[in-house]
py3Dmol code that shows the C-alpha trace and the ligand (Angstrom):
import py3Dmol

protein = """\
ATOM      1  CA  UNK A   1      54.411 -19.293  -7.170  1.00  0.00           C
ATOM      2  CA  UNK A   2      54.500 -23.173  -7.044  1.00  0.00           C
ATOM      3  CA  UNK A   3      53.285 -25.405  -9.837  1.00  0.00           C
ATOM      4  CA  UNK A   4      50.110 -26.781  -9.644  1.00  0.00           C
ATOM      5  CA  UNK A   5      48.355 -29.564 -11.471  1.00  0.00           C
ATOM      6  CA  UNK A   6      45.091 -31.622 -10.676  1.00  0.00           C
ATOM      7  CA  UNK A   7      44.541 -33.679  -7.866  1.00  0.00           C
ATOM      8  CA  UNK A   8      42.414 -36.323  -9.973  1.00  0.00           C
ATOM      9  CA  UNK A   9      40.906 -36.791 -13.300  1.00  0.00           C
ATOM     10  CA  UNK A  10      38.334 -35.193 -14.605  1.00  0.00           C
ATOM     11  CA  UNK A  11      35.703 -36.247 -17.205  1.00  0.00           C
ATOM     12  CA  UNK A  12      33.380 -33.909 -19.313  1.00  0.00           C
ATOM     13  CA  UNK A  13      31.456 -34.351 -22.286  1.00  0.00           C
ATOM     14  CA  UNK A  14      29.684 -32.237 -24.804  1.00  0.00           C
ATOM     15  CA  UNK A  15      29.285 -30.894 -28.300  1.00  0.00           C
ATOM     16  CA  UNK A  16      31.866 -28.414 -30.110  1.00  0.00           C
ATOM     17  CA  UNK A  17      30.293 -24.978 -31.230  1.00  0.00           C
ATOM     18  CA  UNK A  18      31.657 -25.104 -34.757  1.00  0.00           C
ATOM     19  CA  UNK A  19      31.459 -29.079 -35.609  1.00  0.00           C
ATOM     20  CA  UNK A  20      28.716 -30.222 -33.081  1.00  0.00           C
ATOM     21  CA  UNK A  21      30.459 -33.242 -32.704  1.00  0.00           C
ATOM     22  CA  UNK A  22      29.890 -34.412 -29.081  1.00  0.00           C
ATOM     23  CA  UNK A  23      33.268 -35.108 -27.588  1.00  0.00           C
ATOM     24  CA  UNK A  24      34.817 -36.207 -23.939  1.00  0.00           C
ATOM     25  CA  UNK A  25      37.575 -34.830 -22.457  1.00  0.00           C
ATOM     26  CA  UNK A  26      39.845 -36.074 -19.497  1.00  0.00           C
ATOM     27  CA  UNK A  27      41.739 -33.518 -17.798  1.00  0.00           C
ATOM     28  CA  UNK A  28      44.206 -36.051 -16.237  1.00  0.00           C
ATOM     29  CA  UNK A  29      47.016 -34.868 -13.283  1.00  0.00           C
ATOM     30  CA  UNK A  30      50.506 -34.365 -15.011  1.00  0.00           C
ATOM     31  CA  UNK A  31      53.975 -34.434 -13.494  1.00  0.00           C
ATOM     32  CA  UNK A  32      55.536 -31.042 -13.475  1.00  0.00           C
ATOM     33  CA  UNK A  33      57.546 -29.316 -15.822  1.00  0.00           C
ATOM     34  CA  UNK A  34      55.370 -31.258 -18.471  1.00  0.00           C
ATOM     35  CA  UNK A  35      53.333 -28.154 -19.099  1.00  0.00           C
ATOM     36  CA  UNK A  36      49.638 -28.504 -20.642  1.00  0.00           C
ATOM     37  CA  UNK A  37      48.908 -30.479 -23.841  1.00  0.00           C
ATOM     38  CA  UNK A  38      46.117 -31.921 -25.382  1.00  0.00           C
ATOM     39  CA  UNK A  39      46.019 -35.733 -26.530  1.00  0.00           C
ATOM     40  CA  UNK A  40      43.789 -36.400 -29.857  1.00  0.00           C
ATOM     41  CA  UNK A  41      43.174 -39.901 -28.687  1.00  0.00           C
ATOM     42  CA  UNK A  42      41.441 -41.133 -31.610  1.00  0.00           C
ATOM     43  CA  UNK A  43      44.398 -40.509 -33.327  1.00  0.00           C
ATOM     44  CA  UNK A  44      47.354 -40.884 -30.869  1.00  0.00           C
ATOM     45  CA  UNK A  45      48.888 -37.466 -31.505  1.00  0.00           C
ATOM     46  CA  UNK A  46      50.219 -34.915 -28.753  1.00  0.00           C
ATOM     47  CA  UNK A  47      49.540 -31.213 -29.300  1.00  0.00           C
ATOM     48  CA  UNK A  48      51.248 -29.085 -26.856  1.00  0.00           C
ATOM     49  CA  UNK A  49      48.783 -25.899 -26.253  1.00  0.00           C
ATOM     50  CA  UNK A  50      51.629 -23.472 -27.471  1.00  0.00           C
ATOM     51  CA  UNK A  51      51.057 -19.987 -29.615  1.00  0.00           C
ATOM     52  CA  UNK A  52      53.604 -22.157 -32.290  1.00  0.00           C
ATOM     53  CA  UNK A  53      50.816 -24.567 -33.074  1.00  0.00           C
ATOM     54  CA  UNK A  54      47.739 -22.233 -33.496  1.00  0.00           C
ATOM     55  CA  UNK A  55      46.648 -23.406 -37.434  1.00  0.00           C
ATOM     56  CA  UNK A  56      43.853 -21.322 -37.445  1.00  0.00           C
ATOM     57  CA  UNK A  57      42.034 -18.567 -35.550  1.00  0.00           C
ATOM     58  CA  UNK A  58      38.921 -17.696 -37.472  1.00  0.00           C
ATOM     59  CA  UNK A  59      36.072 -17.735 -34.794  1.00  0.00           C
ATOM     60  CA  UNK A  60      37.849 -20.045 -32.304  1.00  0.00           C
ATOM     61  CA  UNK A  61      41.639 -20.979 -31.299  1.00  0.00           C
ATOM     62  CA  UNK A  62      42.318 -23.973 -33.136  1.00  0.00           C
ATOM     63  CA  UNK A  63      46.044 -25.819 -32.706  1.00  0.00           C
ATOM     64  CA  UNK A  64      47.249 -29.142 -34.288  1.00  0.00           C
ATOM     65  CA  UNK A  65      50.266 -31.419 -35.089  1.00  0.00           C
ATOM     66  CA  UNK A  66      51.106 -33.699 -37.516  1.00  0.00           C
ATOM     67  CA  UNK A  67      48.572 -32.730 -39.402  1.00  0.00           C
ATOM     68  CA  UNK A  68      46.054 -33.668 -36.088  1.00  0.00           C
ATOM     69  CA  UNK A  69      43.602 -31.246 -35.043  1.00  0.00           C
ATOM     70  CA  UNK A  70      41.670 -29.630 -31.905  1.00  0.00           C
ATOM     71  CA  UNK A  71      39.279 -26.735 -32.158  1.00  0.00           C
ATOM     72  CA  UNK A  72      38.612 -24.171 -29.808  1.00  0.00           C
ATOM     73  CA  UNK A  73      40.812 -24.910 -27.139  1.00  0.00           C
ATOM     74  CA  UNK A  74      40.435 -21.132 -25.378  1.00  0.00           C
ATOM     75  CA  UNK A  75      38.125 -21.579 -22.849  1.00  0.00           C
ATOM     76  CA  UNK A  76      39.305 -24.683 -21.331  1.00  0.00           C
ATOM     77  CA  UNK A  77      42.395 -22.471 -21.508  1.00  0.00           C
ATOM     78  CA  UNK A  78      41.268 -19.528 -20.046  1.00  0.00           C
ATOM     79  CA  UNK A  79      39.796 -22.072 -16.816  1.00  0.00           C
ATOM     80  CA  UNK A  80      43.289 -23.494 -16.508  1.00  0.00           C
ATOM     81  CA  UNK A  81      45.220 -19.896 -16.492  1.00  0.00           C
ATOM     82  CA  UNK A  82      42.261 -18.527 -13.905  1.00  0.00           C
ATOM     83  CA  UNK A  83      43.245 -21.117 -11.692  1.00  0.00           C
ATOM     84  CA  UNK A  84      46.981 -21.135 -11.926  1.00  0.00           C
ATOM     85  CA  UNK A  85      47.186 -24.941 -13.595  1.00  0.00           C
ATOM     86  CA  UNK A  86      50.122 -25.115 -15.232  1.00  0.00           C
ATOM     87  CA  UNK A  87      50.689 -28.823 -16.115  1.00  0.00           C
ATOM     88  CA  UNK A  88      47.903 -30.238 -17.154  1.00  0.00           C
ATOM     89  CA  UNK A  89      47.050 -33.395 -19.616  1.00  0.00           C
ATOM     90  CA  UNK A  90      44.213 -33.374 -21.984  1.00  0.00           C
ATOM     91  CA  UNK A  91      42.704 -36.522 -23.659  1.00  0.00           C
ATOM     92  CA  UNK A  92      39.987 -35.645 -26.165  1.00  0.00           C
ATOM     93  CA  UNK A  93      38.298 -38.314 -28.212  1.00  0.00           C
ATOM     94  CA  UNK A  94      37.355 -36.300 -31.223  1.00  0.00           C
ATOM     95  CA  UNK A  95      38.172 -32.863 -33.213  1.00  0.00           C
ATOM     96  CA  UNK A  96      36.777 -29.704 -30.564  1.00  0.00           C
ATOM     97  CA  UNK A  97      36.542 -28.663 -27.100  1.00  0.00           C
ATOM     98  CA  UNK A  98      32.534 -28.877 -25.926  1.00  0.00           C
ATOM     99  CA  UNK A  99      31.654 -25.400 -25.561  1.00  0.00           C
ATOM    100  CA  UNK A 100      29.047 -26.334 -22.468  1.00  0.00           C
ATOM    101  CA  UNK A 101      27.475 -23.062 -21.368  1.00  0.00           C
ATOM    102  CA  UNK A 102      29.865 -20.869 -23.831  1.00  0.00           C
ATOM    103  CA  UNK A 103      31.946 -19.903 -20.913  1.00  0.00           C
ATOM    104  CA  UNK A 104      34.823 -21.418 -18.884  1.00  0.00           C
ATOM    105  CA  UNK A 105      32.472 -22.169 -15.692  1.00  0.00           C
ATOM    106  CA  UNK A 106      31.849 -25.525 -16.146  1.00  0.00           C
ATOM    107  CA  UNK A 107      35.882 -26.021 -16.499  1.00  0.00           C
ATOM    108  CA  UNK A 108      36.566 -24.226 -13.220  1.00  0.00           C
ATOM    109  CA  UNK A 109      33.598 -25.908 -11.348  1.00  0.00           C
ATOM    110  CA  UNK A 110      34.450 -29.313 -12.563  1.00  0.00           C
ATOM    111  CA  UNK A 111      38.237 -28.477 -11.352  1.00  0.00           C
ATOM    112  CA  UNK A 112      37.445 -27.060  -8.000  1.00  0.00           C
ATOM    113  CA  UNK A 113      35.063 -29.756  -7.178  1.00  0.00           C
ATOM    114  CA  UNK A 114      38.042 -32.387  -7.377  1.00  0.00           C
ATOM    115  CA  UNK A 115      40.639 -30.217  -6.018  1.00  0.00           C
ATOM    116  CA  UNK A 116      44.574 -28.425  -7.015  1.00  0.00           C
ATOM    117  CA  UNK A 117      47.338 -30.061  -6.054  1.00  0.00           C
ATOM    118  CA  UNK A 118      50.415 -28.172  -5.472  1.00  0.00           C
ATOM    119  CA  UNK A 119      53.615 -29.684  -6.960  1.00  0.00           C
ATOM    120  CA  UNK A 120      57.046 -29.264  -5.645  1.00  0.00           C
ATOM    121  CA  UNK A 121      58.859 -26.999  -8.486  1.00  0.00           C
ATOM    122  CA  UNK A 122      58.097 -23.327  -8.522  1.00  0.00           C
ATOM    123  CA  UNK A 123      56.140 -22.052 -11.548  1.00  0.00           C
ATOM    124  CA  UNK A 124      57.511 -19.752 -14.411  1.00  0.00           C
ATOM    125  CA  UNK A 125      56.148 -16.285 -15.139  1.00  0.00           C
ATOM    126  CA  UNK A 126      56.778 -14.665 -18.395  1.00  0.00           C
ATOM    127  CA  UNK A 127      57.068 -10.617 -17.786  1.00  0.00           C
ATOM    128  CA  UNK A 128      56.620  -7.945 -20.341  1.00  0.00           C
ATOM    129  CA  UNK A 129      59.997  -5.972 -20.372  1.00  0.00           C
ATOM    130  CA  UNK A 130      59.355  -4.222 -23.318  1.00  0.00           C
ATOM    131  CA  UNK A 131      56.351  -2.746 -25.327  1.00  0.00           C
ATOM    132  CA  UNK A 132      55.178  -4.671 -28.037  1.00  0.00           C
ATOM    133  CA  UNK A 133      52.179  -4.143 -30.801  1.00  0.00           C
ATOM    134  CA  UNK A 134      50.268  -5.931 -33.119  1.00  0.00           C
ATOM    135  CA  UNK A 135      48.073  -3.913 -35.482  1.00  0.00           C
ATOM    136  CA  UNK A 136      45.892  -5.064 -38.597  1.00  0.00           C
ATOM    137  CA  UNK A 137      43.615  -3.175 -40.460  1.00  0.00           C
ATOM    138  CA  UNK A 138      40.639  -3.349 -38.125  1.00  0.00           C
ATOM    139  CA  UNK A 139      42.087  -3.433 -34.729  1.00  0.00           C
ATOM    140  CA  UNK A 140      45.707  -3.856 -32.571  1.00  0.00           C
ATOM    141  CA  UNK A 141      46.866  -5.493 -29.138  1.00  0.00           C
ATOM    142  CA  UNK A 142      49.502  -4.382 -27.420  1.00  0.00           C
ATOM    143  CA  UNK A 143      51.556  -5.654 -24.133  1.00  0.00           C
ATOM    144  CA  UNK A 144      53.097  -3.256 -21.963  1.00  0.00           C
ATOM    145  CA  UNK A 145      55.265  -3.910 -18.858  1.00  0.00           C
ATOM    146  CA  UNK A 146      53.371  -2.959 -15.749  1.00  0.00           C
ATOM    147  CA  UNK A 147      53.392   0.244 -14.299  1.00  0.00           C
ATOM    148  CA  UNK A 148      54.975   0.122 -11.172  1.00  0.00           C
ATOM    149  CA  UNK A 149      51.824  -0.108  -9.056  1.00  0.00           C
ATOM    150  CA  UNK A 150      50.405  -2.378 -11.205  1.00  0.00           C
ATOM    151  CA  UNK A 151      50.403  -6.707 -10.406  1.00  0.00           C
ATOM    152  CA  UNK A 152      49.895  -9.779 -12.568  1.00  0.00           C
ATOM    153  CA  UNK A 153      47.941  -9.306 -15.670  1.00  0.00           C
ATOM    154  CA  UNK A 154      46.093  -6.292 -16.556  1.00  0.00           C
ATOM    155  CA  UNK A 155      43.970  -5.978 -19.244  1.00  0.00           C
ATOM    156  CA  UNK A 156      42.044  -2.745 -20.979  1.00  0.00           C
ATOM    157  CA  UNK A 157      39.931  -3.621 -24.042  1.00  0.00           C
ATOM    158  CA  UNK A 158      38.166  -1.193 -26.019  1.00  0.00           C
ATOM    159  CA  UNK A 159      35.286  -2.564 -28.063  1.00  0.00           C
ATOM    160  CA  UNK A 160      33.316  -1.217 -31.741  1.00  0.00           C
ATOM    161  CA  UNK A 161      30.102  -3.505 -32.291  1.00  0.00           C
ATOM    162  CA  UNK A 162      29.551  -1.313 -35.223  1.00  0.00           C
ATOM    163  CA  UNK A 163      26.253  -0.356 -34.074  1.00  0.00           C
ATOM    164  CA  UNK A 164      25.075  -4.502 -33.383  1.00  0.00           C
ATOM    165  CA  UNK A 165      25.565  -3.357 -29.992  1.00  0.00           C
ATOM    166  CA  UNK A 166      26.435  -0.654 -27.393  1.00  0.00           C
ATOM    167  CA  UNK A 167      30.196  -0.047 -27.722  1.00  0.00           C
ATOM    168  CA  UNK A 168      31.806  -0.955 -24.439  1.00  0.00           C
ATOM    169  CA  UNK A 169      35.684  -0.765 -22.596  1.00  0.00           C
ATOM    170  CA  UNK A 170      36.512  -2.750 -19.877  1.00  0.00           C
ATOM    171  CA  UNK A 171      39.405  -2.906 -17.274  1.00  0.00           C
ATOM    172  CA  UNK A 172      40.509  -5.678 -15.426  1.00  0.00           C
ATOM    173  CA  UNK A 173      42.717  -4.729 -12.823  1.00  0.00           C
ATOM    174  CA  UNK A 174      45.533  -7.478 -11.747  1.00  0.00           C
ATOM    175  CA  UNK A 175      43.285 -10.445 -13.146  1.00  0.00           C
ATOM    176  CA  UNK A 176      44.150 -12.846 -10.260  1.00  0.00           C
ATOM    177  CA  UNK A 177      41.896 -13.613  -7.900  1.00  0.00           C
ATOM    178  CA  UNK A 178      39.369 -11.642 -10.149  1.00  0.00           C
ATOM    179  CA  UNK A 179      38.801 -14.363 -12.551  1.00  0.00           C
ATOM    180  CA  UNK A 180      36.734 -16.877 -11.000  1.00  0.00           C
ATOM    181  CA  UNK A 181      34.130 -14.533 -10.194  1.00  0.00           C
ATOM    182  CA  UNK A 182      34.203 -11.678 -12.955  1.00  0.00           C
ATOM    183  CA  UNK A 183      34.906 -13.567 -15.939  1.00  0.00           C
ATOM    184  CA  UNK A 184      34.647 -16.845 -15.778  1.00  0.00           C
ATOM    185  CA  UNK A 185      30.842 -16.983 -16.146  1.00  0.00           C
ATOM    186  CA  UNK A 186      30.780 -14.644 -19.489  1.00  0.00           C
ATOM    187  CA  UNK A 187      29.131 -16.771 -21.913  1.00  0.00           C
ATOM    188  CA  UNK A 188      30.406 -16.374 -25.980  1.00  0.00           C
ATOM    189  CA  UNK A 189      28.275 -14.250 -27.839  1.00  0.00           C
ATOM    190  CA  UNK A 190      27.174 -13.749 -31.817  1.00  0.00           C
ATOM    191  CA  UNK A 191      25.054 -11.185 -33.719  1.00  0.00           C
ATOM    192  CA  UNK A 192      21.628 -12.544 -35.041  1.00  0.00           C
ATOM    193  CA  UNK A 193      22.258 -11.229 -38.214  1.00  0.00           C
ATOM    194  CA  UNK A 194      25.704 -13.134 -38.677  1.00  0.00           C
ATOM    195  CA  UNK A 195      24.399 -16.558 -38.289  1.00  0.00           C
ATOM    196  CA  UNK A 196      23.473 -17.459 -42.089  1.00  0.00           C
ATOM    197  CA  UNK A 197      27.230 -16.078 -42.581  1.00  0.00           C
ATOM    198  CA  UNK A 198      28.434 -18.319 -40.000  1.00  0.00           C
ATOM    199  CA  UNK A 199      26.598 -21.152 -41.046  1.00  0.00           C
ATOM    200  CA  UNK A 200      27.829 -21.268 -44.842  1.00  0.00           C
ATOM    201  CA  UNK A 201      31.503 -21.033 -43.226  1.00  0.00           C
ATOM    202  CA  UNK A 202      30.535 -24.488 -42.191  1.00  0.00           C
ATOM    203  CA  UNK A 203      30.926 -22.884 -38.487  1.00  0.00           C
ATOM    204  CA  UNK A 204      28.681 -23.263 -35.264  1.00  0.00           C
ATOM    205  CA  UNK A 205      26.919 -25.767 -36.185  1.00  0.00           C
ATOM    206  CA  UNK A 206      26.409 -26.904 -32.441  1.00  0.00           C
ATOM    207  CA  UNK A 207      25.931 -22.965 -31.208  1.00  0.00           C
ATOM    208  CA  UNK A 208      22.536 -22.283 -29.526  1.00  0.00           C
ATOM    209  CA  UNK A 209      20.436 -20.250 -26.779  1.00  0.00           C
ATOM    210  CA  UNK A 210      21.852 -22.590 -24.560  1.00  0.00           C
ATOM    211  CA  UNK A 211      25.832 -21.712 -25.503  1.00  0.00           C
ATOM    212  CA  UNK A 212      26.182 -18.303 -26.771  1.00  0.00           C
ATOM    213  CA  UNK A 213      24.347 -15.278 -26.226  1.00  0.00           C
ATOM    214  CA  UNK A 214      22.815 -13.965 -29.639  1.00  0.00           C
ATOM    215  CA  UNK A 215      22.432 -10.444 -29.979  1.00  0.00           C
ATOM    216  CA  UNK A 216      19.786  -9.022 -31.936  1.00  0.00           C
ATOM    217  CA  UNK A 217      18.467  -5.057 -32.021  1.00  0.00           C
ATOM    218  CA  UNK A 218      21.300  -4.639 -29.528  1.00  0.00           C
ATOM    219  CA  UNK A 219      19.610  -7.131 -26.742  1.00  0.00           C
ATOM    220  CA  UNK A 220      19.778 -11.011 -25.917  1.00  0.00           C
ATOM    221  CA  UNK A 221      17.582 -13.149 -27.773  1.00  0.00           C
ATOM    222  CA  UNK A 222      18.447 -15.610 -24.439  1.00  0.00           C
ATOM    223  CA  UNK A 223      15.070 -15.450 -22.698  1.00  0.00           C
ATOM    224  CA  UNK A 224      16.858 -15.504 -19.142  1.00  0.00           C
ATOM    225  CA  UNK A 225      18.982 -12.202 -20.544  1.00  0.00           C
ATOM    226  CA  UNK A 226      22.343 -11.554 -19.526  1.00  0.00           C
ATOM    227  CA  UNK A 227      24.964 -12.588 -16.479  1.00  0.00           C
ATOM    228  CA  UNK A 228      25.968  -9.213 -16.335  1.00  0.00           C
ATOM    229  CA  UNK A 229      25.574  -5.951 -18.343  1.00  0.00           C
ATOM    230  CA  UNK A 230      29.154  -6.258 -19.737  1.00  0.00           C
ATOM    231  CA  UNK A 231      28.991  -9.789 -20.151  1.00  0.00           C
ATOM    232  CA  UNK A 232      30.566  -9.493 -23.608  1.00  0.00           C
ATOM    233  CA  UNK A 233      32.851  -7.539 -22.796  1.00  0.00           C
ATOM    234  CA  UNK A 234      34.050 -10.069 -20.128  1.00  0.00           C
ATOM    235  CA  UNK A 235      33.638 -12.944 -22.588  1.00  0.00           C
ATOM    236  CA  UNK A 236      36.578 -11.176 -24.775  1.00  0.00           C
ATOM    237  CA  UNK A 237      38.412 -10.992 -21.368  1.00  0.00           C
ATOM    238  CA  UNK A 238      38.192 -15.010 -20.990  1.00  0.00           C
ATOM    239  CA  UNK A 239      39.092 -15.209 -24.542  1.00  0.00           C
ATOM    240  CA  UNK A 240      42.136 -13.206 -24.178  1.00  0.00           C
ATOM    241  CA  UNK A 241      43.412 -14.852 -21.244  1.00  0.00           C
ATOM    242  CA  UNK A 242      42.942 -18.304 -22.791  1.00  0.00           C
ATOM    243  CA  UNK A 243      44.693 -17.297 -25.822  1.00  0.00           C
ATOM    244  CA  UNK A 244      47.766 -15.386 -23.945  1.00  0.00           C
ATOM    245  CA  UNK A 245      48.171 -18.702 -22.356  1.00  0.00           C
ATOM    246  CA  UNK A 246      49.296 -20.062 -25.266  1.00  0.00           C
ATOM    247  CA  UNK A 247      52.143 -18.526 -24.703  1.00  0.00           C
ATOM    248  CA  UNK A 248      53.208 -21.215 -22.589  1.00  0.00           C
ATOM    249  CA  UNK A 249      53.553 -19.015 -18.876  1.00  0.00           C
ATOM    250  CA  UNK A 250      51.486 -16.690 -17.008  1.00  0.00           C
ATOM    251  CA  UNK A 251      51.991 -13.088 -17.926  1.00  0.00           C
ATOM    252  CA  UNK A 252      52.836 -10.145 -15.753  1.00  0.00           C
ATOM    253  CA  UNK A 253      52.260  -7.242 -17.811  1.00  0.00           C
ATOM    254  CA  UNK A 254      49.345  -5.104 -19.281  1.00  0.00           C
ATOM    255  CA  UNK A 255      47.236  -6.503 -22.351  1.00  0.00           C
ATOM    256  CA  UNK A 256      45.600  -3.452 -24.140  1.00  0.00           C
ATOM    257  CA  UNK A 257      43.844  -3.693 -26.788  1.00  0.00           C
ATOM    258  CA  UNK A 258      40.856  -2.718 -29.367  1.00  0.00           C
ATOM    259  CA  UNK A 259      38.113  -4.862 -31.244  1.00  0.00           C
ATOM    260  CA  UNK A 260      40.697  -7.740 -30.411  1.00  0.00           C
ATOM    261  CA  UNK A 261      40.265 -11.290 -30.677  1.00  0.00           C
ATOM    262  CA  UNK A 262      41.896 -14.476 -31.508  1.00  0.00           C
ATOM    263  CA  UNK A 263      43.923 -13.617 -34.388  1.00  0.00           C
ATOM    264  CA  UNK A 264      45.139 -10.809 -32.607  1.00  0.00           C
ATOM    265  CA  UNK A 265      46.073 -11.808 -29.655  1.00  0.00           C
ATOM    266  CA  UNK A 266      48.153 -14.867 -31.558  1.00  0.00           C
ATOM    267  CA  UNK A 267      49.865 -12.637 -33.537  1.00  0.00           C
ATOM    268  CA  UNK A 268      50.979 -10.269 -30.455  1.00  0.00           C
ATOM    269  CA  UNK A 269      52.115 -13.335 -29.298  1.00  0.00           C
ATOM    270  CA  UNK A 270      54.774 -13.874 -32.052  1.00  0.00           C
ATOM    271  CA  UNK A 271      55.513 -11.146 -32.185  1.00  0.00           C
ATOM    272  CA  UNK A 272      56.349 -10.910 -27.916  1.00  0.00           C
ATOM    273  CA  UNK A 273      58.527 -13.982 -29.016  1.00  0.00           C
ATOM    274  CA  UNK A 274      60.223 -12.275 -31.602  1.00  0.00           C
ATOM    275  CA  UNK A 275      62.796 -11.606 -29.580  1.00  0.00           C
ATOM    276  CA  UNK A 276      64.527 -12.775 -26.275  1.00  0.00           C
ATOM    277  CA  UNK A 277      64.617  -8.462 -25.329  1.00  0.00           C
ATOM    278  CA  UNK A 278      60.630  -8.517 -24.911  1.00  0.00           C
ATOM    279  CA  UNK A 279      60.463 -10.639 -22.161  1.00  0.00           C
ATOM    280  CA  UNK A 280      61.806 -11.985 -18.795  1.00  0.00           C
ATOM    281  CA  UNK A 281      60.972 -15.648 -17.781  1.00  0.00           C
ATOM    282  CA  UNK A 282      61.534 -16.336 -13.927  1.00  0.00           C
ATOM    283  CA  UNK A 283      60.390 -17.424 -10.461  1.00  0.00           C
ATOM    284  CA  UNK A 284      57.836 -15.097  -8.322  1.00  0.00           C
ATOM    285  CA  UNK A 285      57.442 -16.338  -4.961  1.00  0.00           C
TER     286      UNK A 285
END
"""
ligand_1 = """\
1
ZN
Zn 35.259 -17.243 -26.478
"""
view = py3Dmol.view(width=600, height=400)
view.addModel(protein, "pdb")
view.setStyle({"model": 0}, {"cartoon": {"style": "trace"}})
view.addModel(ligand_1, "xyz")
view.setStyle({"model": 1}, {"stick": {}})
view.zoomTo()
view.show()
């Protein structure tokens, strides 16, 4: 697979879910082998978007440097990896990602309106060699290496909404070419009843009807409903390809896991690079 990067810059502007602070972001064109990074500049300070600068992961994916901070950077993630973007520069004026319409859409709109350019070097794939696990006390990840019928990314998540909502599974078979269509659409989601809690953790103060889907007596308060019946389910599919591309490379393997979400997925991620015996990194064609 080649490299690919933007063919021009891109400008979008909104408010962050958690801070409300209305920010702009440039996706800019970047040479390759520069990879994709994000550019506080306010504050001058490059942040590569690598699991090894995650700070926090506490109801969003939040990375920083030098002490330099951007929130919520999975869903601009997740557009990227959908779309095979692999060097990438982002400026950002302020401290979060604009959530937009809570899903990656907007992103992958924005990016296909101005067009991909293909770059001469061929583009790195990381591939699961062997099985690796991380478990906590409410949930676990794992990544598997890929059966042998099995392509690209797979991944099987099993969810327990502890009776907020219908439990749900979902299984995305070789996520490329699926993405742009299945999940990039599913908006973030909350629980009605969870919203004081959120609020006194100083979080989503810029979440509404017109972000995230709030779930109350197991239905959407949002008075157009829902994109699709597993919407939520696919939201935690965009949120797990976002994070795994943190890891720095596409993944060929098979992500499974149950009540996941960003603090699991990170942690799989260290411990994939744990050691050099997990993984393969090479060229597909
Ligand atoms: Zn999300």
């Amino acid at each position: 697979m080649k490299s690919y990067t933007l063919k021009e810059p891109i400008n979008i502007d909104g408010i962050g879910l958690h801070t409300g602070i209305k920010t702009k972001i440039t996706l800019n064109p970047a040479p390759q082998y520069s990879g994709i990074f994000f550019k506080r500049t306010d504050k001058s300070v490059i942040i590569p978007a690598k699991w090894d600068y995650v700070i926090s992961t506490k109801f969003s994916t939040n990375i920083a440097s030098n002490g330099v901070e951007v929130k919520t950077v999975e869903h601009l993630l997740s557009a990227l990896a959908g779309l095979h973007i692999n060097n990438c520069e982002i400026l950002i004026d302020n401290i979060e990602v604009p959530i937009l319409d809570g899903s990656s859409n907007i992103f992958v709109e924005s990016i296909l309106k101005k067009g991909i350019k293909e770059q001469d070097s061929e583009q790195k794939i990381l591939e699961i060699i062997k099985p690796v696990k991380f478990s906590c006390d409410y949930g676990y990840a794992e990544l598997t290496p890929n059966p042998s019928e099995a392509e690209g990314l797979n991944i099987n998540l099993e969810s327990r909404f502890d009776g907020k909502y219908e439990d749900q599974d979902i299984k995305i078979t070789n996520l490329n070419g699926n993405y742009i269509e299945y999940i990039s659409r599913a908006r973030t989601f909350g629980f009605y009843q969870e919203i004081e809690y959120l609020k006194s953790q100083n979080l989503i103060k810029g979440g509404s009807l017109d972000n995230a889907i709030v779930i109350k007596d197991k239905k959407p308060l949002n008075k157009d409903g829902l994109r699709y019946d597993n919407e939520l389910m696919r939201h935690k599919v965009l949120d797990v390809v976002g994070d795994l591309y943190l890891s720095g490379y596409p993944i060929i393997g098979t992500y499974k896991g149950f009540k996941t979400g960003h603090f699991i997925t990170n942690n799989l991620l260290k411990e994939l690079f744990k050691s050099k015996e997990n993984f393969k990194i090479h060229k597909i064609n």
